[in-house]
Backbone as a chain_set.jsonl record, in Angstrom:
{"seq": "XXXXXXXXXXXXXXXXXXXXXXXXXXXXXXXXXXXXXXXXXXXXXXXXXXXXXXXXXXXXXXXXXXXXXXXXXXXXXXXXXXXXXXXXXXXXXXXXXXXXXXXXXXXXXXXXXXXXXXXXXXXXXXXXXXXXXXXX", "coords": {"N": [[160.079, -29.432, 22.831], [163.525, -29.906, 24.028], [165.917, -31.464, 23.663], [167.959, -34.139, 26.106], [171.049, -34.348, 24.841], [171.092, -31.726, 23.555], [171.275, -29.895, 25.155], [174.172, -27.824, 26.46], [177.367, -29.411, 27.466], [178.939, -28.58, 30.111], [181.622, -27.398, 32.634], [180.229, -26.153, 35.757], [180.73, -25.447, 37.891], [183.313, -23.978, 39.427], [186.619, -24.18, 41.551], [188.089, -22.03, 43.638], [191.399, -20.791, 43.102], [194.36, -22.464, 44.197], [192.591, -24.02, 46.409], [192.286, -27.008, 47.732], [194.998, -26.847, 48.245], [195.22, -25.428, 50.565], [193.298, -25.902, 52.253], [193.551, -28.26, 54.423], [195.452, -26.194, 56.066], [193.257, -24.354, 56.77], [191.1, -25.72, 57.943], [192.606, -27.021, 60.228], [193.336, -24.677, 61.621], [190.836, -23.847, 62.597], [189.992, -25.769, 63.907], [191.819, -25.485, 65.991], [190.676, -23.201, 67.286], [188.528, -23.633, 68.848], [189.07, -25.582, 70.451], [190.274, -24.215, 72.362], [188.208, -22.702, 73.154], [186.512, -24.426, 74.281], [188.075, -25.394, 76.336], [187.433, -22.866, 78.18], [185.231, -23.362, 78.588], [184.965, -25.548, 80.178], [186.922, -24.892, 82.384], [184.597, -23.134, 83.744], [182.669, -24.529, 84.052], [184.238, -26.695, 86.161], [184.659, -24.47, 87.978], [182.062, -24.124, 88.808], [181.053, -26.727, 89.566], [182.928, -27.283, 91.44], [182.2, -25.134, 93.834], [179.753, -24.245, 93.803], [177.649, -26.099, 93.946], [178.306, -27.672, 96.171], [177.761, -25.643, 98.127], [175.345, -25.755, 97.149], [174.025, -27.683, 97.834], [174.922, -28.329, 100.994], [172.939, -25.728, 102.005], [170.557, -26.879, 101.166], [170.355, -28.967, 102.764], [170.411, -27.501, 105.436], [167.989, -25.94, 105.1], [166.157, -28.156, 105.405], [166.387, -29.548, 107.516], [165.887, -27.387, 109.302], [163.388, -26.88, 108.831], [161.224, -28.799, 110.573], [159.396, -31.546, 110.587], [155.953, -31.483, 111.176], [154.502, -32.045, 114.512], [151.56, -34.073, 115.49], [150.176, -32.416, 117.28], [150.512, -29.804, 116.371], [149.405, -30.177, 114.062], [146.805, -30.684, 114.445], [146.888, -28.322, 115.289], [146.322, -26.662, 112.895], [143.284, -27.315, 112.322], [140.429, -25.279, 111.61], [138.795, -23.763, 114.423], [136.265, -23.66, 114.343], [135.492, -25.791, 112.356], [136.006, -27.862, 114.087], [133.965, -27.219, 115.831], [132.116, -27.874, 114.527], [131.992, -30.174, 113.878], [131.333, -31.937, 116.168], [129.571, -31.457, 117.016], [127.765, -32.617, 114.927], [125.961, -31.669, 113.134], [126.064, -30.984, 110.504], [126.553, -32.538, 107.24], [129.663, -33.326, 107.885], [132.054, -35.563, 107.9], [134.657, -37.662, 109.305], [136.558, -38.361, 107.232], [136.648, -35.606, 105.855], [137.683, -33.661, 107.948], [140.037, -35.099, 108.218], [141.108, -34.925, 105.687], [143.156, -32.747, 105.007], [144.777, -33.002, 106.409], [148.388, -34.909, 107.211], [149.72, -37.44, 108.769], [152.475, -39.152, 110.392], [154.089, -41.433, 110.021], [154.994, -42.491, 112.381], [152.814, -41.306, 114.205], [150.855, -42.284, 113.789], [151.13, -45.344, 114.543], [151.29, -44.535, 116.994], [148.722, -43.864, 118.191], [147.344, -45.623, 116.998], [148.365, -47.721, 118.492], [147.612, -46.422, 121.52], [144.679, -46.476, 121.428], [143.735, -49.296, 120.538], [145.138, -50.831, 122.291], [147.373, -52.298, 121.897], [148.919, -54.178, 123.391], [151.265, -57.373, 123.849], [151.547, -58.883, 125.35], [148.443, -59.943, 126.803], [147.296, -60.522, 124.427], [149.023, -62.222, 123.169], [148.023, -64.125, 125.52], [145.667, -64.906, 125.154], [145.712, -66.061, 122.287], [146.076, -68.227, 122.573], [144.789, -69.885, 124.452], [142.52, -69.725, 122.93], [143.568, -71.364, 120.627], [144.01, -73.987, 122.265], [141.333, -74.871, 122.694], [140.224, -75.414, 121.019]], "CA": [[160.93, -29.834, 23.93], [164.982, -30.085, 24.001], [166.638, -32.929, 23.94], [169.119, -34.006, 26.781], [171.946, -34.454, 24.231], [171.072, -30.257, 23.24], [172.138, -29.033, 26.7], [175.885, -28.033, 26.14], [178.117, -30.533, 28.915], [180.341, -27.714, 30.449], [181.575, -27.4, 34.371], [179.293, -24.745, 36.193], [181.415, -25.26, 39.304], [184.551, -23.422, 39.709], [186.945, -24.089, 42.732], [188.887, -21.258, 43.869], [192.721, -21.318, 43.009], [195.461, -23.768, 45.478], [191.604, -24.084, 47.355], [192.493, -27.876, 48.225], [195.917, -26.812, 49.218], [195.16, -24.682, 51.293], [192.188, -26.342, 53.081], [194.335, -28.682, 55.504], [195.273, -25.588, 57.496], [192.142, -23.718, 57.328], [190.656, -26.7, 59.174], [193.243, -26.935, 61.292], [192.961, -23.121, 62.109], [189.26, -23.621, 62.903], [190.311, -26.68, 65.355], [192.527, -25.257, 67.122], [190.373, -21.87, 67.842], [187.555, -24.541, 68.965], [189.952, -26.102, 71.819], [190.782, -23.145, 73.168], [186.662, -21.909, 73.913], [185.681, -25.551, 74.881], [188.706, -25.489, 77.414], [187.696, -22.143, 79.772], [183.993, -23.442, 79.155], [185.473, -26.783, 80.783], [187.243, -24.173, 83.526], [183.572, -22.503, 84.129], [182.312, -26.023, 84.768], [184.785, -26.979, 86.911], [184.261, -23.687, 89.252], [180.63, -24.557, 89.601], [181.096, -28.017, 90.441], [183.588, -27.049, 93.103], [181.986, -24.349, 94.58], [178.282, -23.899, 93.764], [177.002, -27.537, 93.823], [178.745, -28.19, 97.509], [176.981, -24.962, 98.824], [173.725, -25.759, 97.535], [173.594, -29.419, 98.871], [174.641, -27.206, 102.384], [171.873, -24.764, 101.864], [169.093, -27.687, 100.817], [170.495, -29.781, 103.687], [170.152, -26.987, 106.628], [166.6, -25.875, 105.138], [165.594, -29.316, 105.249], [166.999, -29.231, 109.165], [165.53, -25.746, 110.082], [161.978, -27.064, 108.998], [161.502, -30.334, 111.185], [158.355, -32.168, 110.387], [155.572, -31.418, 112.373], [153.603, -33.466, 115.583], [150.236, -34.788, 115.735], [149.401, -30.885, 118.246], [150.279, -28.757, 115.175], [148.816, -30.395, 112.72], [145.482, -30.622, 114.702], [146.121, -26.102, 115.497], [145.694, -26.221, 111.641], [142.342, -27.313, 111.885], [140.023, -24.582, 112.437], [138.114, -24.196, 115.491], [134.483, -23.523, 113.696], [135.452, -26.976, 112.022], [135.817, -28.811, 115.058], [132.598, -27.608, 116.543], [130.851, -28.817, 113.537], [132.494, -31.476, 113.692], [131.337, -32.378, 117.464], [127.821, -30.81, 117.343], [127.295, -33.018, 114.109], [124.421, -30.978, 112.485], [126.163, -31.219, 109.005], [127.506, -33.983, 106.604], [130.649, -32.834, 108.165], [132.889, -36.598, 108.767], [135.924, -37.827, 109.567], [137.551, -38.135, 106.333], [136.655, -34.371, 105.891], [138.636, -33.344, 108.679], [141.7, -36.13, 107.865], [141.708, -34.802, 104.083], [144.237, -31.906, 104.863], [146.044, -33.284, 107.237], [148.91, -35.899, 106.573], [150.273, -37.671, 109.662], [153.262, -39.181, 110.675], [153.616, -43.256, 110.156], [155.031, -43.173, 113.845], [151.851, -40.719, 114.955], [149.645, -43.663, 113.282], [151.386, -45.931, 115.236], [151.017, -44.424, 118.214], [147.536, -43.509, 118.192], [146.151, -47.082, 116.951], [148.292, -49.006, 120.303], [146.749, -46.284, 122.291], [143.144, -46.616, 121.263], [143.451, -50.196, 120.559], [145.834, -51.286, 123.417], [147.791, -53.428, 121.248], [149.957, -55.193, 124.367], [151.449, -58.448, 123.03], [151.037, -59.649, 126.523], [147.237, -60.142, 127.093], [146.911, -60.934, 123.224], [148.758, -63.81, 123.524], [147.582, -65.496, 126.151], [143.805, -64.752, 124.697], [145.524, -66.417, 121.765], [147.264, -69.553, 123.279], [143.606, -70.588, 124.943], [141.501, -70.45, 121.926], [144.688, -72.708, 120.217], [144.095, -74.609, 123.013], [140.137, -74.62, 123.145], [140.079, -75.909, 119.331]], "C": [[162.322, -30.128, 23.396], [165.176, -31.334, 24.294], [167.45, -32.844, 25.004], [170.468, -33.555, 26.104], [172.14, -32.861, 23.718], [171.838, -29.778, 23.659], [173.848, -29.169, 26.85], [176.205, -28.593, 27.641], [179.541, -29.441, 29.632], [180.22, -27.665, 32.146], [181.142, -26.145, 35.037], [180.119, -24.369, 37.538], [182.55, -24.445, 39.082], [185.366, -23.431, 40.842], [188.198, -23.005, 42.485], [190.844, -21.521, 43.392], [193.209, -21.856, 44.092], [193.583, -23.367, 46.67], [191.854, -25.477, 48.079], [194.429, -27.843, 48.611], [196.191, -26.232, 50.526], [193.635, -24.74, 52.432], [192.782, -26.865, 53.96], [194.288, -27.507, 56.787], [194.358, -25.096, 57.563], [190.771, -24.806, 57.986], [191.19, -26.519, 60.545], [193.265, -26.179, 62.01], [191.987, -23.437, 62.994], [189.598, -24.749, 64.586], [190.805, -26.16, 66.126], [191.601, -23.998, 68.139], [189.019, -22.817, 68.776], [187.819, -25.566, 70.393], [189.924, -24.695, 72.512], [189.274, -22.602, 74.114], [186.286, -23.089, 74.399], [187.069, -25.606, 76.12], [188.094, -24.299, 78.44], [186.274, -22.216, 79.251], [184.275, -24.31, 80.129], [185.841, -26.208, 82.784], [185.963, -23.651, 83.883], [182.859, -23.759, 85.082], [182.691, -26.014, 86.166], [184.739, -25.905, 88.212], [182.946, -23.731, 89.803], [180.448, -25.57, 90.221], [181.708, -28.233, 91.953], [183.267, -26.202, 94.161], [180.688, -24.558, 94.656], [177.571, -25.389, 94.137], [177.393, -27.888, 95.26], [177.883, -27.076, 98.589], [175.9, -25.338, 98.694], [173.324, -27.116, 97.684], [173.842, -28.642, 100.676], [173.332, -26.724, 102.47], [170.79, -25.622, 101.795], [169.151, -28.732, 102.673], [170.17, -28.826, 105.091], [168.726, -26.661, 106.532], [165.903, -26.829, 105.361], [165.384, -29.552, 107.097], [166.276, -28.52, 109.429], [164.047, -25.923, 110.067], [161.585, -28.577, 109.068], [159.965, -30.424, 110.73], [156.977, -32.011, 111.991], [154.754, -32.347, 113.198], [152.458, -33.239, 115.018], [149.386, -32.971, 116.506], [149.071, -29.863, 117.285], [149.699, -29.184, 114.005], [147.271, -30.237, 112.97], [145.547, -28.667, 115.47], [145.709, -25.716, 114.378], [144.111, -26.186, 111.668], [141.55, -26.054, 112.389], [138.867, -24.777, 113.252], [136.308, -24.379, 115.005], [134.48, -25.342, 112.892], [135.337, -28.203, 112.626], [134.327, -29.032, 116.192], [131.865, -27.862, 115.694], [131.243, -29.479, 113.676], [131.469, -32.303, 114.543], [129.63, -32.073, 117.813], [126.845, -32.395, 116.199], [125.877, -32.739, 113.124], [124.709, -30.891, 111.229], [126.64, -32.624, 108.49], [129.001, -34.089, 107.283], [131.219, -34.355, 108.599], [134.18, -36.76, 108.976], [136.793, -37.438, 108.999], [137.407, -37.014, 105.608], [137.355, -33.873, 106.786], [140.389, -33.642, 108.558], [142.281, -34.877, 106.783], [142.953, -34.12, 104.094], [145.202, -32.293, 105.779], [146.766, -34.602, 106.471], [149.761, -36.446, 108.163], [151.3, -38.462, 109.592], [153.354, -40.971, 110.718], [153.662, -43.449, 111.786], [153.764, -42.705, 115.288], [150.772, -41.957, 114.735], [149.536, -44.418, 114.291], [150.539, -46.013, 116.509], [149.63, -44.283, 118.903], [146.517, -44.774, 118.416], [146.476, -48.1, 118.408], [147.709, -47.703, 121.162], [145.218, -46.344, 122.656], [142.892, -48.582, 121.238], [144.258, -50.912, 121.677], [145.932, -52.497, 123.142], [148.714, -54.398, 121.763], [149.889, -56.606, 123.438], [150.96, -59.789, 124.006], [149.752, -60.563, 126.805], [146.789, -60.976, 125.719], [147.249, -62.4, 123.32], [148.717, -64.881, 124.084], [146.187, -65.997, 125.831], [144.185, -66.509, 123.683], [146.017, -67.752, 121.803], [145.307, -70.524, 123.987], [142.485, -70.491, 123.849], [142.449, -71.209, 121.255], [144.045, -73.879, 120.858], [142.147, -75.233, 123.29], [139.347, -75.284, 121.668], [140.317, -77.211, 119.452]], "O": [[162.35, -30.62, 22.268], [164.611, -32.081, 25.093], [167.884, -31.713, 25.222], [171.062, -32.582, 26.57], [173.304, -32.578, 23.435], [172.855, -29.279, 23.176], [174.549, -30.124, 27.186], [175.576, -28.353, 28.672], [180.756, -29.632, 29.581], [179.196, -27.818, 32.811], [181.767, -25.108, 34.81], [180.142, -23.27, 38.092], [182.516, -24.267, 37.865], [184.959, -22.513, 41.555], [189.015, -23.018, 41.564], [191.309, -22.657, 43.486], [192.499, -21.769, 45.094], [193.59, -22.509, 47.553], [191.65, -25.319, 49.282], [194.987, -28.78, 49.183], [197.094, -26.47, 51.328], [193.148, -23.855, 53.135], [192.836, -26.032, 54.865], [193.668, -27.539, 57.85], [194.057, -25.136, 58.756], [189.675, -24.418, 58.39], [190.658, -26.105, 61.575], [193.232, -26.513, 63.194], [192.234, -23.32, 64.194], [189.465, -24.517, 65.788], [190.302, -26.253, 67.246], [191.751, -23.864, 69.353], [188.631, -22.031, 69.641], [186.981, -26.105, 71.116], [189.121, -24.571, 73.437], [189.224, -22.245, 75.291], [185.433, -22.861, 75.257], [186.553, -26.122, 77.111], [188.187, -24.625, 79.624], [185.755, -21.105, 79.354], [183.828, -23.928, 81.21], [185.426, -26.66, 83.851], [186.166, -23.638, 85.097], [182.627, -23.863, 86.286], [182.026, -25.603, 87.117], [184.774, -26.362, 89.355], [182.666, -23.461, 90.97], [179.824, -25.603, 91.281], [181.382, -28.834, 92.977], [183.806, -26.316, 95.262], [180.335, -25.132, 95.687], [176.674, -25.21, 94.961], [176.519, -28.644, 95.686], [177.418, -27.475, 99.656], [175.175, -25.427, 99.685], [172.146, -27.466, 97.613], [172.872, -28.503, 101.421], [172.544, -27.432, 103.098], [169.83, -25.177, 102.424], [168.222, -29.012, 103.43], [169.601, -29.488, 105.959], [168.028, -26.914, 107.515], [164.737, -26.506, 105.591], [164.315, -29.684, 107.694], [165.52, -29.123, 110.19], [163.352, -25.384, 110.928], [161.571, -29.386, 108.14], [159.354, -29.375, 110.525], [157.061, -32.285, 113.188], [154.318, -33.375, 112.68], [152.267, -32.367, 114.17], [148.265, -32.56, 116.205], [148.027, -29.22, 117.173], [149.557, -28.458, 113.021], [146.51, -29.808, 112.103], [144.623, -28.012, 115.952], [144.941, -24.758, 114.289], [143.549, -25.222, 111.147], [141.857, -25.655, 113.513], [138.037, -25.658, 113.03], [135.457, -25.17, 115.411], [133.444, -26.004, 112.945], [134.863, -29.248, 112.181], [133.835, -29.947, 116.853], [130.721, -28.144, 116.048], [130.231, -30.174, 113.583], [130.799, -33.187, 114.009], [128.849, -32.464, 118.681], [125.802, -32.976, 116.498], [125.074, -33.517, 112.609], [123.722, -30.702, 110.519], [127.01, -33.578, 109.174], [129.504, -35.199, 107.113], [130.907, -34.593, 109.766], [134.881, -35.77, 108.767], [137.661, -36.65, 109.374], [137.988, -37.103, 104.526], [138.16, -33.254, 106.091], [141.41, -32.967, 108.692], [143.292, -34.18, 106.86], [143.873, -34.569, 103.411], [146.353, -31.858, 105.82], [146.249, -35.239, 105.553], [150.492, -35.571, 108.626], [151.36, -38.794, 108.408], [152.64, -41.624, 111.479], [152.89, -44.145, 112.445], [153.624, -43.132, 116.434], [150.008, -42.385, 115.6], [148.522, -44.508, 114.984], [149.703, -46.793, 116.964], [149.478, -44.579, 120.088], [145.601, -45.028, 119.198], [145.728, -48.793, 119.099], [146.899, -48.301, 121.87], [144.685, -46.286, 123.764], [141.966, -49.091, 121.87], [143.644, -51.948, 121.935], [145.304, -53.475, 123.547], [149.261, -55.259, 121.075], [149.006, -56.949, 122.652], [150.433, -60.884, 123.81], [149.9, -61.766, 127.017], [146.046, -61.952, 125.819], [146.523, -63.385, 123.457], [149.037, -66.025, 123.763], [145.676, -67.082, 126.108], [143.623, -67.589, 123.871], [146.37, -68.258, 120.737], [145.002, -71.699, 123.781], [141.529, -71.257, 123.964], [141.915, -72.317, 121.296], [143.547, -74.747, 120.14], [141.938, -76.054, 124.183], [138.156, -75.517, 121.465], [140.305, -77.935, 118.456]]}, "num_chains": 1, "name": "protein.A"}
């Protein structure tokens, strides 16, 4: 084995001639060419933001419009009719929340459905609830 002290101590590097005088501008060069492509990406931007991005909030906003949410009538033409006479015959497992599953209704169809079935008047309620108060 060689010793460290063997290995002749000479410079392996070499820098080019005036290479640190002449670095300054070839930076500078590079910067400047570097502004110039990040400015008309900047302009590309700026034509999408002003144009494209205002149409397609338009475009999301009229599709949104053009397909209104539907009632409680169309949601029950989805179901099909062979489903409803099983339903009504009851000769299978066939229940409720088999029928519900695909549908999704409307908080104000909910609404409307539970004061018509339950005939949720505030009226009648609370005078019911004023005489058991009163009956206690």
């Amino acid at each position: 084995m060689s010793k460290l002290e063997d290995i002749p101590k000479e410079s392996i590097f070499r820098v080019p001639e005036n290479y640190f005088v002449e670095l300054p501008s070839r930076i500078q060069s590079r910067i400047s060419v570097r502004k110039k492509t990040s400015s008309s990406e900047k302009h590309l931007w700026s034509y999408a933001l002003r144009y494209a991005l205002p149409l397609a909030v338009i475009a999301a906003i009229l599709v949104y419009n053009y397909y209104p949410e539907p009632d409680a009538e169309s949601i029950l033409a989805t179901v099909e009719t062979a489903d409803i006479v099983q339903y009504l015959q009851q000769e299978s497992a066939l229940t409720t929340e088999d029928v519900l599953d695909n549908i999704d209704f409307k908080t104000e169809d909910v609404e409307a459905i539970e004061n018509e079935v339950y005939d949720l008047g505030t009226d009648a309620n609370d005078q019911d609830l004023e005489l058991e108060f009163n009956t206690l």
